[in-house]
C-alpha positions as CSV (number, residue, x, y, z in Angstrom):
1,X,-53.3,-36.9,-41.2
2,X,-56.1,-39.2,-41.2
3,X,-58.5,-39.4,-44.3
4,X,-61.6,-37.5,-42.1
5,X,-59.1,-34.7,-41.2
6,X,-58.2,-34.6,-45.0
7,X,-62.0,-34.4,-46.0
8,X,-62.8,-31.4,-43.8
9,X,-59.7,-29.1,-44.9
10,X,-59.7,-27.6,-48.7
11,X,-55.9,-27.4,-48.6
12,X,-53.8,-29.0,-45.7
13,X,-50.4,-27.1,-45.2
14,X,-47.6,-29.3,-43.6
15,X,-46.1,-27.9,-40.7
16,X,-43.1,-30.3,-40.9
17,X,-42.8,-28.6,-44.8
18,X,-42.8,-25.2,-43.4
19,X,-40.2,-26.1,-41.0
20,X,-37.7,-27.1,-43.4
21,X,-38.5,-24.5,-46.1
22,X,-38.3,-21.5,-43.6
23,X,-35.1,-23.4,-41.9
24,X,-33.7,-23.9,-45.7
25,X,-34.4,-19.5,-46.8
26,X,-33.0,-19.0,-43.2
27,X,-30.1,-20.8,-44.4
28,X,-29.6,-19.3,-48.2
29,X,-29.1,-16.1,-46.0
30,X,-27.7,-16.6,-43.9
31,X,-24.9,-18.2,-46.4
32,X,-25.5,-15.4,-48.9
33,X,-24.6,-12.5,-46.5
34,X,-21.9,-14.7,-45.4
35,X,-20.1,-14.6,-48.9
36,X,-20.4,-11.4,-49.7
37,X,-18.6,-10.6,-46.2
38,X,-16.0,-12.7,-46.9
39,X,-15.5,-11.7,-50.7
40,X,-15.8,-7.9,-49.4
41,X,-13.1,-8.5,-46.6
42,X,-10.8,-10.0,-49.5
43,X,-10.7,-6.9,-51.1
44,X,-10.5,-5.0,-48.5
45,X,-7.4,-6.4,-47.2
46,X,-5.7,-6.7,-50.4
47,X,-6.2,-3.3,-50.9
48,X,-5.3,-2.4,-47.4
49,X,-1.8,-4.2,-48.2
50,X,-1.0,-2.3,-51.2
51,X,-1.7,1.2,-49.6
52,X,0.4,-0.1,-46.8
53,X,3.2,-0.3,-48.4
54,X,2.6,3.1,-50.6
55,X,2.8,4.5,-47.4
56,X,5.8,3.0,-46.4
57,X,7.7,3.7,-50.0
58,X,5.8,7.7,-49.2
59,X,7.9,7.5,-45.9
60,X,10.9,6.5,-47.1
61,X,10.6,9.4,-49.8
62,X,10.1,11.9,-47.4
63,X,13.3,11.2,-45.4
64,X,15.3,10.9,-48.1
65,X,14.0,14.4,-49.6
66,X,14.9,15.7,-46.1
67,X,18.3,14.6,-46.0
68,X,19.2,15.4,-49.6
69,X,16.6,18.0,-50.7
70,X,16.5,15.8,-53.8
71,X,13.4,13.2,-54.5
72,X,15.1,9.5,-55.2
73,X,13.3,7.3,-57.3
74,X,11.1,4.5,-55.3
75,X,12.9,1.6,-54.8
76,X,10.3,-0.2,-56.5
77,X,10.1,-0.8,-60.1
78,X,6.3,-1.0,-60.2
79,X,6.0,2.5,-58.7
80,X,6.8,6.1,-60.0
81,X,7.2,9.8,-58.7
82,X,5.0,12.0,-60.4
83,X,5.4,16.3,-59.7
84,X,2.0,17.1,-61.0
85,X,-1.5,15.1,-62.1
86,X,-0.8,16.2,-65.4
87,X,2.4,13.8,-66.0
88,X,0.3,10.9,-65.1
89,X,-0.9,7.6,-67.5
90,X,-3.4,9.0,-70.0
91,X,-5.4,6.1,-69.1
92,X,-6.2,7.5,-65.2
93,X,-4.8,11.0,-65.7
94,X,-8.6,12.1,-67.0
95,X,-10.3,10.4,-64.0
96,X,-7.2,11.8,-61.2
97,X,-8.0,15.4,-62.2
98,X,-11.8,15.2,-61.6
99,X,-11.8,13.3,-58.4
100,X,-8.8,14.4,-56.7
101,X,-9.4,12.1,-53.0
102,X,-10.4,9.4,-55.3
103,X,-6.6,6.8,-55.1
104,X,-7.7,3.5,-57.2
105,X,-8.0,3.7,-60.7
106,X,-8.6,0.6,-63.7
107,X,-6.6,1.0,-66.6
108,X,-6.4,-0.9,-69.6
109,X,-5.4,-4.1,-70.3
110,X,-5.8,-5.3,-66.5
111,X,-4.0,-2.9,-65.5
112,X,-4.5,-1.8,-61.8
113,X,-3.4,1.5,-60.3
114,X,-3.0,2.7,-57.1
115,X,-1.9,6.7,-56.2
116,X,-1.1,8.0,-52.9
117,X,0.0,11.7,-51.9
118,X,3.2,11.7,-50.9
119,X,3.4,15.9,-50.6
120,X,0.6,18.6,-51.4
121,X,3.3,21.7,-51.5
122,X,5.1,20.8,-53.7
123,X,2.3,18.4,-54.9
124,X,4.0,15.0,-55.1
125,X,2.6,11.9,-56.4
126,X,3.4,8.6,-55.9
127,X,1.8,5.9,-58.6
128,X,2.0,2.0,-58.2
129,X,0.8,-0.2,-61.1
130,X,-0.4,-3.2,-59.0
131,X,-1.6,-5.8,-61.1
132,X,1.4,-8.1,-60.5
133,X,0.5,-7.9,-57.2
134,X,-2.8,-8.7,-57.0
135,X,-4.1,-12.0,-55.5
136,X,-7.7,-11.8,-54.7
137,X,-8.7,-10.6,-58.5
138,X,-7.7,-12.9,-60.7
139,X,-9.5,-15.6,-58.8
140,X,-12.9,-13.9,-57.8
141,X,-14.6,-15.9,-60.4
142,X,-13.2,-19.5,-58.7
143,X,-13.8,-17.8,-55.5
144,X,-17.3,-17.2,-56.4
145,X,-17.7,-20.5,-57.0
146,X,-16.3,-21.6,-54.1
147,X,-19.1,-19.4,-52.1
148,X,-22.0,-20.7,-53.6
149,X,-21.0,-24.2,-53.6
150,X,-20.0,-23.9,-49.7
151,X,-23.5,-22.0,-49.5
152,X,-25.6,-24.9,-51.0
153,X,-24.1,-27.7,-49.4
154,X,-24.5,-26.2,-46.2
155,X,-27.6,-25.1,-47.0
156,X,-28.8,-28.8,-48.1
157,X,-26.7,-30.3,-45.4
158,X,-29.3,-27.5,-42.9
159,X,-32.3,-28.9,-44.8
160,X,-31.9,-32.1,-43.6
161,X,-31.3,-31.4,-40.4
162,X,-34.5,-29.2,-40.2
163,X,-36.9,-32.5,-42.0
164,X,-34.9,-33.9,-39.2
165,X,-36.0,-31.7,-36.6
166,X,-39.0,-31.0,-38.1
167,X,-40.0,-34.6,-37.7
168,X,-39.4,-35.3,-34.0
169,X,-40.7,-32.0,-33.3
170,X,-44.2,-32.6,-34.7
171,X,-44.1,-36.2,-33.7
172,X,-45.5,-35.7,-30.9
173,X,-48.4,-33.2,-32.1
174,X,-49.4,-35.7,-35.1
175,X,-49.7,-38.4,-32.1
176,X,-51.9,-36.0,-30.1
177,X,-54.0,-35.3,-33.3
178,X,-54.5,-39.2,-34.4
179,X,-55.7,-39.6,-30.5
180,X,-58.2,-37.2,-30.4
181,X,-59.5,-38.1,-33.9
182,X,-59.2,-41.7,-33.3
183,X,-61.6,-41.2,-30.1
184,X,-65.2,-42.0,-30.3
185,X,-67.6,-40.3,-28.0
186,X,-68.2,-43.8,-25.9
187,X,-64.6,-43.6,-25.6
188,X,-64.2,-40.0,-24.4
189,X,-64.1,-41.3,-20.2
190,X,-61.2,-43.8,-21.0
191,X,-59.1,-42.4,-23.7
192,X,-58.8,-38.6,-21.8
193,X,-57.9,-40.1,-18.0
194,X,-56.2,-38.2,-16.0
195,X,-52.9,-39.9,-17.2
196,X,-53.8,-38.8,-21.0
197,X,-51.5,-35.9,-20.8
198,X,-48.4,-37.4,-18.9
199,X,-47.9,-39.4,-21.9
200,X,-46.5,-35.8,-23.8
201,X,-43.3,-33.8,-22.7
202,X,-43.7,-30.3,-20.7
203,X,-43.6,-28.4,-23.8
204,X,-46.3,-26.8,-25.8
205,X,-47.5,-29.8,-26.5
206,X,-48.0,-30.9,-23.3
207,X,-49.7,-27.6,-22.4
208,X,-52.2,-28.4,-25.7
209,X,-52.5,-31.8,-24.3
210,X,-53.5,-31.2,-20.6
211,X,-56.2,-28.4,-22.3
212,X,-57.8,-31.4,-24.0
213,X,-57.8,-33.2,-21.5
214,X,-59.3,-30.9,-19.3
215,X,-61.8,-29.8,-21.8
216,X,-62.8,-33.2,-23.2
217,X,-63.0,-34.7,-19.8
218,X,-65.6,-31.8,-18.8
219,X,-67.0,-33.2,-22.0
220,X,-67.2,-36.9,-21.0
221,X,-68.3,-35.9,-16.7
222,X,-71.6,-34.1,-18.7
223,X,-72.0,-37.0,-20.8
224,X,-71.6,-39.7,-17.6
225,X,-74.4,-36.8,-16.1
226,X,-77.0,-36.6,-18.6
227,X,-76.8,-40.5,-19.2
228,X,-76.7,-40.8,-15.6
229,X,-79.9,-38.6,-15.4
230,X,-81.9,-40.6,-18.3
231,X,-81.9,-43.8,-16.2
232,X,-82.3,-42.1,-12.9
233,X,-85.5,-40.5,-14.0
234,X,-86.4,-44.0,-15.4
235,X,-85.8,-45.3,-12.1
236,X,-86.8,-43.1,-9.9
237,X,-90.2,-42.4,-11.6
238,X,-91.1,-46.3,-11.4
239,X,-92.4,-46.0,-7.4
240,X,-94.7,-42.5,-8.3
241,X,-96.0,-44.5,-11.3
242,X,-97.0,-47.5,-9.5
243,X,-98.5,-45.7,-6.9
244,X,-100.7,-43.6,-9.7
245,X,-101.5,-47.6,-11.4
246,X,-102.3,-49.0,-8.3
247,X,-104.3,-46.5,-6.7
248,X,-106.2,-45.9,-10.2
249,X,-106.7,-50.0,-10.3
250,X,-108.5,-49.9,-6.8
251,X,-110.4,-47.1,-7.7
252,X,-111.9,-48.5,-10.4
253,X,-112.4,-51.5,-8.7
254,X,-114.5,-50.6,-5.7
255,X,-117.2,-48.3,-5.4
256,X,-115.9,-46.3,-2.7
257,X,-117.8,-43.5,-1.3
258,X,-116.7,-39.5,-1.6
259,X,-114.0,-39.4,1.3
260,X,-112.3,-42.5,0.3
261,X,-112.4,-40.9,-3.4
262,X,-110.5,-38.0,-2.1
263,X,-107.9,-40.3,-0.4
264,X,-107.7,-42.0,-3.7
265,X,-107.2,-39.1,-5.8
266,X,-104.5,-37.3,-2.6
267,X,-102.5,-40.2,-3.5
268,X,-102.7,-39.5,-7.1
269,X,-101.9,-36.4,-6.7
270,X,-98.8,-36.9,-4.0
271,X,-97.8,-39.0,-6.5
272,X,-97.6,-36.6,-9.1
273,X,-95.9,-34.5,-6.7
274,X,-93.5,-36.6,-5.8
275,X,-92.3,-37.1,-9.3
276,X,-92.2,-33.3,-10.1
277,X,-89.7,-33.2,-7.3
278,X,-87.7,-36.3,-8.1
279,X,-87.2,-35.1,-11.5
280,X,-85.9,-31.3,-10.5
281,X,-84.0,-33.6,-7.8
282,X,-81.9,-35.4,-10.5
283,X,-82.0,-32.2,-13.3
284,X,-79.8,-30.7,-10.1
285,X,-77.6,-34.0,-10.2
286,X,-77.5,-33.8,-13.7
287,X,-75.9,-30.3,-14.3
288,X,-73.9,-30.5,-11.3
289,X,-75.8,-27.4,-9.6
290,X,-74.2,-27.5,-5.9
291,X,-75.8,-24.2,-5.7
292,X,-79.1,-24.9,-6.2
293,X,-79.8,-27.5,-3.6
294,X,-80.9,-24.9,-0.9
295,X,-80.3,-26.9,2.7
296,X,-82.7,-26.1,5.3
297,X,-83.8,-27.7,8.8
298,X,-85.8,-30.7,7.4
299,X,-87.5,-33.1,10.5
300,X,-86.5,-36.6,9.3
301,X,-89.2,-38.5,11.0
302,X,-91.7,-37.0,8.2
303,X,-90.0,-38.1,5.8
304,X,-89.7,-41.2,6.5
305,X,-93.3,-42.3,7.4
306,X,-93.5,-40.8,3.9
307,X,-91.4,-42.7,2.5
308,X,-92.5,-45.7,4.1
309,X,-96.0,-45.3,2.9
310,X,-94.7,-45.0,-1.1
311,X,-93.2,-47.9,-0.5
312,X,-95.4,-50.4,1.8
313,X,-96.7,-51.9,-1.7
314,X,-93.2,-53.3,-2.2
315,X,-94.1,-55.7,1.2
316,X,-97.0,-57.4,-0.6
317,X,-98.3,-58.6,3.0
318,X,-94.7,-60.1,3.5
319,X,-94.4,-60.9,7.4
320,X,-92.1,-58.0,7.5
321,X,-92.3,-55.4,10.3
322,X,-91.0,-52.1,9.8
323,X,-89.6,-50.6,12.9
324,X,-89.0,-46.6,13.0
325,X,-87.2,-45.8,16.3
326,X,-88.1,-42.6,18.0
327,X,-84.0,-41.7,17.7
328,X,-85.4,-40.6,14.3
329,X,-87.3,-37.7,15.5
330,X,-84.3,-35.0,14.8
331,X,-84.0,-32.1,12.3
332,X,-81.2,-32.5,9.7
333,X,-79.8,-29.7,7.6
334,X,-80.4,-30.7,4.3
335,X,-82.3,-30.2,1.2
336,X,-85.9,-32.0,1.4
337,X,-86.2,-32.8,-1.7
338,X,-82.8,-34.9,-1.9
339,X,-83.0,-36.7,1.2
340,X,-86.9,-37.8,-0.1
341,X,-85.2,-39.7,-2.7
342,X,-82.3,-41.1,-0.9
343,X,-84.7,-42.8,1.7
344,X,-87.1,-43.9,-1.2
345,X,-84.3,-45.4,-2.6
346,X,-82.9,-46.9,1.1
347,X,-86.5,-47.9,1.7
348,X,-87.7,-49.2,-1.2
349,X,-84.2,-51.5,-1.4
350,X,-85.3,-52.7,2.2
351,X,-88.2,-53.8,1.2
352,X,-88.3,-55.8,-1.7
353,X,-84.9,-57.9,-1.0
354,X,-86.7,-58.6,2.8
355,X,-89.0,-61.7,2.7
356,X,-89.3,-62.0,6.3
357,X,-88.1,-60.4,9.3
358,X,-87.5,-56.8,10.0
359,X,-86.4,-53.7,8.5
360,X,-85.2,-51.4,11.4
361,X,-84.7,-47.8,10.9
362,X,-82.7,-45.5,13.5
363,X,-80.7,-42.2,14.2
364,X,-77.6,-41.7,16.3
365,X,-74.5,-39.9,16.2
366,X,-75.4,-37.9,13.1
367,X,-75.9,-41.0,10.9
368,X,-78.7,-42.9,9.6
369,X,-78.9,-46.3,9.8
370,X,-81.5,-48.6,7.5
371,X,-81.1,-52.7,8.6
372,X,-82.8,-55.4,7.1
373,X,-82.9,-59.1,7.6
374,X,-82.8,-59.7,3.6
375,X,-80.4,-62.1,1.9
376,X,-77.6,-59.6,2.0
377,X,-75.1,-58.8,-0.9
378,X,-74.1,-61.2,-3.5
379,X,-69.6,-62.1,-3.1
380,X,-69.6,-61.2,-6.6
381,X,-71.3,-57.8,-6.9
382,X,-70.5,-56.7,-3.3
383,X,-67.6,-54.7,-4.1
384,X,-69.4,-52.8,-7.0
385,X,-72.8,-52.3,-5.0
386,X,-72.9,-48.5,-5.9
387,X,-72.1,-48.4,-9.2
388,X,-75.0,-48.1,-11.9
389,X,-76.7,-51.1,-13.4
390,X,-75.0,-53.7,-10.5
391,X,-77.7,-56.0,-9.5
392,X,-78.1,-59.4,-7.9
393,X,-79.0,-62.3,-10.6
394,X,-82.9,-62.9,-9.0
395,X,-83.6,-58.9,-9.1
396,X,-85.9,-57.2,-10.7
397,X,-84.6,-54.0,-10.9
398,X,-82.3,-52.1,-13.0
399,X,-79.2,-51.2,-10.7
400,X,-79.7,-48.2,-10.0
401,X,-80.9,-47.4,-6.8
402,X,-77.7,-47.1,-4.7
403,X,-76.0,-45.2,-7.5
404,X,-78.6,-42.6,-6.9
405,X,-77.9,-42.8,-3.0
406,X,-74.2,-42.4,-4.0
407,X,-74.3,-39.7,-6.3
408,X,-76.9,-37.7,-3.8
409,X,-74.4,-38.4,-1.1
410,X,-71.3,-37.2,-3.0
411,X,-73.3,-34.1,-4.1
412,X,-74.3,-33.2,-1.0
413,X,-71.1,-34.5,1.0
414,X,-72.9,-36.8,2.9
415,X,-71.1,-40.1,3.8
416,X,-72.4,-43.5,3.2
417,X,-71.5,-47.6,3.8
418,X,-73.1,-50.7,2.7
419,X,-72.0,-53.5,5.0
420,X,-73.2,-57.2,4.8
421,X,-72.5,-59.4,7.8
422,X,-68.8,-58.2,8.3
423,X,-68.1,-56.8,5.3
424,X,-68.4,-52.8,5.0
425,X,-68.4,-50.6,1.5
426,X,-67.5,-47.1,2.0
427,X,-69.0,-44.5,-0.5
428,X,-68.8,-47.5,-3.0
429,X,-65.1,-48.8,-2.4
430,X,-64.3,-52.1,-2.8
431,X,-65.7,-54.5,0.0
432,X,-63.4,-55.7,2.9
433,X,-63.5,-59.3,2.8
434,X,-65.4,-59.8,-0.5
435,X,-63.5,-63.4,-1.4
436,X,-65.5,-66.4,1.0
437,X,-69.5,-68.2,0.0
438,X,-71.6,-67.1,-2.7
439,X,-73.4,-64.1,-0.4
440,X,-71.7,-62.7,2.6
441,X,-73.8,-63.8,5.4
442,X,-77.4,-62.3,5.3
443,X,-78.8,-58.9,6.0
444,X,-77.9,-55.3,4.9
445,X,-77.0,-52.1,6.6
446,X,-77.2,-48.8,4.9
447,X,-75.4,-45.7,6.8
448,X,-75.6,-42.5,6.0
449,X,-73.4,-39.7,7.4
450,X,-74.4,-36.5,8.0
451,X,-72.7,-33.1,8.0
452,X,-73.2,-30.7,11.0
């Protein structure tokens, strides 16, 4: 147990000690009751033996008073006819005539007696002094001894099988324990994998184990989601905010007349908006509410002059020409919201990596396709393009624009590719082709997949 465990516990009660002790008292027992069956059953048969043979002598008695109408004496010197409980030993004879079933009697001296009925009309006795004949007796002390030193040494020989047992048995539980408090919370994604369990036998344990695992790894997914959320808000707030800066920079620098203040302050405003939305957007992300994200018939072309517009400042006059084909003009079941920040995200990509050329922007077979004539993907990041905080070296952003697309697109079960030249990325695999120059050819295209 590790010295934090220790610190939190007012007592710690070993398991592995309770084990053995239990095993050990089972044992004692077990062994007790043992010995006094076997020193019972001694008696018993020794006993059994004598009044066998009373009754035997008895028989023989009997035939011979048939025969001869005479008793014979028994043929035994250690056994006498008696006609009446009054000619008995003074020693027994007191004890005889109050408990007439009653057929062993204790003298003195050591002397052992045994009486059996041989006929009740005429009342015949037959009395055997038995000590000479006794076995089990004299010895009961040695025999005694003999019990309880059997009974200890296989009672300690049982304790050390249960420390044994008790060992290997809570091997595995003591490694589950150190685990768990050897894991830091930074640690929590890697240390309970879905392989943490399969490292523990199919027993109790294991059960405990997989429950961790289970429970911690919900744990760690809600830890990736609100870390995931902080820098998505970051990012995703930076476009609104420059829009707010910049449109608040010109106003103040010209002194424009009523109507173009409106326009100014409608920007603001859509601005404002727009990062109301984007944040309930990634709070949705961020708790993993599938539920909430209500799909309707959103018109994509909308959304995409719109986005366009957020995201023109990003061309800085750059002889870039956006083209928006008219395939775009469809209605797609989705959640507006959402697909407002994918394309900002698409869009806004597009346009800062493009110095020159053409970003192109169509619609066919379900699927959305944003092309660009940029410097395409880096060899080096290509096959980790959609994971957070990947970025060329040259860029100025943080990393974290297509691991918004990708989360939005596994969240909504949308299916996306990055390709570069020939290379393709599906839903942020790794890149086909990713070994050859320092950047794979030139140009980007971003799909997105649809459901019907």
């Amino acid at each position: 147990m590790s010295a934090k465990t220790a610190n939190n516990s007012t007592k710690f009660h070993s398991l592995s000690r309770r084990i053995v002790v239990q095993f050990c008292v089972f044992t004692l027992v077990i062994s007790a009751v043992y010995s006094l069956i076997s020193f019972t059953l001694m008696y018993t048969l020794e006993d059994s033996f004598i009044e066998q043979q009373l009754q035997q002598e008895a028989a023989y008695l009997s035939a011979q008073y048939q025969q001869t109408s005479n008793w014979p004496a028994p043929r035994s010197q250690s056994m006498q006819l008696h006609f009446s409980r009054d000619s008995l030993p003074g020693e027994i004879r007191p004890k005889a005539q109050a408990e007439p079933e009653r057929k062993e009697f204790f003298g003195q001296q050591g002397r052992h007696y045994h009486l059996h009925t041989v006929s009740t009309q005429p009342e015949v006795l037959l009395l055997a002094e038995v000590s000479q004949q006794l076995l089990v007796r004299p010895i009961s002390g040695g025999v005694l001894q003999f019990l309880l030193i059997s009974a200890l040494l296989v009672s300690s020989i049982a304790c050390l099988i249960a420390w044994f047992v008790s060992r290997r048995t809570t091997r595995p539980l003591k490694q589950l324990a150190a685990l768990v408090d050897s894991a830091a919370p930074q640690q929590l994604p890697q240390r309970f994998s879905e392989h943490f369990a399969s490292q523990f036998a199919n027993d109790e344990v294991g059960i405990l184990a997989r429950t961790l695992q289970q429970s911690l790894g919900g744990i760690a997914r809600a830890l990736e989601r609100e870390k995931s959320f902080t820098a998505d808000v970051s990012h995703e707030l930076r476009t609104p905010l420059a829009v707010i800066k910049n449109t608040v920079e010109l106003w103040q620098s010209q002194q424009a007349e009523p109507d173009a203040d409106q326009q100014l302050m409608a920007r603001i405003y859509d601005a404002a908006v727009q990062m109301e939305k984007t944040v309930q957007t990634l709070l949705i992300l961020a708790r993993e509410e599938h539920a909430a994200a209500k799909h309707s018939s959103t018109a994509l072309m909308p959304l995409l002059e719109r986005a366009i517009l957020d995201n023109s400042m990003l061309l800085n006059d750059k002889p870039v020409t956006v083209q928006l084909c008219d395939s775009c003009r469809v209605n797609i079941n989705a959640n507006a919201d959402m697909l407002k920040v994918l394309l900002d995200n698409l869009l806004s990509n597009a346009f800062k990596y493009t110095e020159a050329g053409e970003v192109s922007i169509a619609f066919s077979d379900n699927c959305l396709q944003i092309r660009d004539t940029g410097p395409g993907i880096a060899a080096d990041i290509y096959p980790h393009i959609t994971e957070a905080g990947v970025k060329g070296r040259h860029s100025t952003g943080f990393g974290f624009g297509l691991a918004i697309v990708k989360r939005l697109c596994e969240h909504q079960g949308w299916q996306m590719s990055v390709s570069s030249g020939g290379g393709s990325n599906d839903q942020g695999s790794g890149a086909q082709g990713s070994s050859g120059p320092a950047r794979i050819n030139t140009g980007t295209l971003v799909s997105v997949g649809f459901s019907h």
